[in-house]
N, C-alpha and C positions, 0 to 999 in steps of 0.2 A: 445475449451476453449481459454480465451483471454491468451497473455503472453507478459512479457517485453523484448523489446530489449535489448540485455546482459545479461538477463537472470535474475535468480531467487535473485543472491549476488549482483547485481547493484540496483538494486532497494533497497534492505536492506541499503548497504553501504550508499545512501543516506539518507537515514532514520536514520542510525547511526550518520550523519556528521547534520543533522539537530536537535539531541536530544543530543547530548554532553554535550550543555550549554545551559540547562532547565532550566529554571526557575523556577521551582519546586522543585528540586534536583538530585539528582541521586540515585541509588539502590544500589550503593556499594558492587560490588558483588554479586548481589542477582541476580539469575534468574529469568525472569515470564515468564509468555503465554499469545499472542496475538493472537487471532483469528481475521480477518477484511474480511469481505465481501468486494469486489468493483467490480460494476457493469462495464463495459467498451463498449463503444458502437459500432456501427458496422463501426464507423470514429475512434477507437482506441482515445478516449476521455471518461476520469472518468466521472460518471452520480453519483455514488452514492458510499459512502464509508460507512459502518457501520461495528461496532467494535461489533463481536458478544460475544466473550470470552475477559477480560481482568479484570486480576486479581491486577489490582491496576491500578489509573490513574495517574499516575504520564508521564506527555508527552504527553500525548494520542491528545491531540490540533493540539501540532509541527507533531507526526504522518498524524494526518489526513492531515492537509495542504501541507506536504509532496506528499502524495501520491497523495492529488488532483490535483497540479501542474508539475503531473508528464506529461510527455509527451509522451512518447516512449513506447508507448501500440500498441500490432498488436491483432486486435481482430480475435473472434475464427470464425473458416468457417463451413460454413453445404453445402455442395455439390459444394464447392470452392466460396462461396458468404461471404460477409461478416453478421454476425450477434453479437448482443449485447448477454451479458456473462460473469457472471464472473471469 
Protein backbone atom coordinates (compact mmCIF):
# COMPACT_ATOMS: atom_id res chain seq x y z
CA UNK A 1 0.00 0.00 0.00
CA UNK A 2 1.19 3.41 -0.92
CA UNK A 3 1.91 5.91 2.07
CA UNK A 4 3.05 9.48 2.72
CA UNK A 5 6.22 10.77 3.89
CA UNK A 6 5.45 11.85 7.59
CA UNK A 7 2.89 9.92 7.74
CA UNK A 8 -0.83 9.83 8.04
CA UNK A 9 -1.18 13.88 10.25
CA UNK A 10 1.06 15.54 7.51
CA UNK A 11 -0.66 14.95 4.95
CA UNK A 12 -4.18 16.01 6.79
CA UNK A 13 -2.37 18.96 8.38
CA UNK A 14 -2.06 20.20 4.98
CA UNK A 15 -5.34 19.76 3.96
CA UNK A 16 -6.22 21.59 7.14
CA UNK A 17 -3.89 24.67 6.18
CA UNK A 18 -5.42 24.45 2.67
CA UNK A 19 -9.29 24.46 3.88
CA UNK A 20 -9.29 27.16 6.70
CA UNK A 21 -10.26 29.97 4.35
CA UNK A 22 -12.89 28.27 2.11
CA UNK A 23 -14.58 29.89 0.22
CA UNK A 24 -17.56 28.26 0.93
CA UNK A 25 -17.46 28.41 4.65
CA UNK A 26 -16.74 26.44 7.41
CA UNK A 27 -18.62 23.74 9.49
CA UNK A 28 -18.42 25.41 12.67
CA UNK A 29 -17.79 22.76 14.78
CA UNK A 30 -19.46 20.19 12.94
CA UNK A 31 -17.79 16.93 12.26
CA UNK A 32 -18.08 14.91 8.92
CA UNK A 33 -16.55 11.87 7.08
CA UNK A 34 -14.44 11.94 4.25
CA UNK A 35 -13.68 8.82 2.41
CA UNK A 36 -11.17 9.74 -0.76
CA UNK A 37 -9.64 7.02 -2.75
CA UNK A 38 -6.21 8.07 -4.33
CA UNK A 39 -4.62 6.04 -6.64
CA UNK A 40 -0.61 6.51 -6.42
CA UNK A 41 1.69 5.26 -8.94
CA UNK A 42 4.51 3.07 -8.87
CA UNK A 43 6.67 6.90 -9.31
CA UNK A 44 4.83 7.81 -6.03
CA UNK A 45 2.62 10.47 -8.17
CA UNK A 46 -1.33 11.00 -7.70
CA UNK A 47 -3.23 9.42 -10.82
CA UNK A 48 -6.45 9.71 -9.55
CA UNK A 49 -8.37 11.06 -6.38
CA UNK A 50 -12.03 10.19 -5.98
CA UNK A 51 -14.02 11.12 -3.04
CA UNK A 52 -16.08 8.03 -2.28
CA UNK A 53 -18.00 8.93 1.04
CA UNK A 54 -18.57 12.76 1.68
CA UNK A 55 -21.26 13.99 3.57
CA UNK A 56 -21.27 17.44 2.54
CA UNK A 57 -19.16 19.43 -0.03
CA UNK A 58 -18.19 22.06 1.44
CA UNK A 59 -14.07 22.23 0.38
CA UNK A 60 -14.07 19.19 -1.21
CA UNK A 61 -12.18 21.21 -4.56
CA UNK A 62 -9.36 22.74 -2.02
CA UNK A 63 -9.16 18.91 -0.78
CA UNK A 64 -8.75 17.55 -3.95
CA UNK A 65 -6.08 19.98 -5.27
CA UNK A 66 -4.46 19.46 -2.21
CA UNK A 67 -3.87 16.02 -2.38
CA UNK A 68 -3.19 16.20 -6.05
CA UNK A 69 -0.21 18.45 -5.58
CA UNK A 70 0.89 16.44 -3.02
CA UNK A 71 4.27 15.24 -3.51
CA UNK A 72 5.69 13.02 -1.01
CA UNK A 73 4.10 9.65 -1.78
CA UNK A 74 6.26 6.28 -1.42
CA UNK A 75 4.30 3.89 -3.35
CA UNK A 76 3.46 0.33 -2.28
CA UNK A 77 5.88 -2.76 -3.23
CA UNK A 78 4.86 -6.29 -4.21
CA UNK A 79 8.19 -8.41 -3.89
CA UNK A 80 10.19 -4.96 -3.27
CA UNK A 81 9.18 -3.51 -6.75
CA UNK A 82 7.34 -0.63 -6.92
CA UNK A 83 3.54 -0.85 -7.96
CA UNK A 84 0.56 1.60 -8.32
CA UNK A 85 -2.00 1.48 -5.19
CA UNK A 86 -3.96 3.12 -3.23
Amino acid sequence: MASYIGGYQSILKQIEIATKNCSKGKLRGKDTTLIIDVLITDKGKVAKVDFVKAEVSLCNEDIRKTIENSNMWKPGLIDNKPVNSY
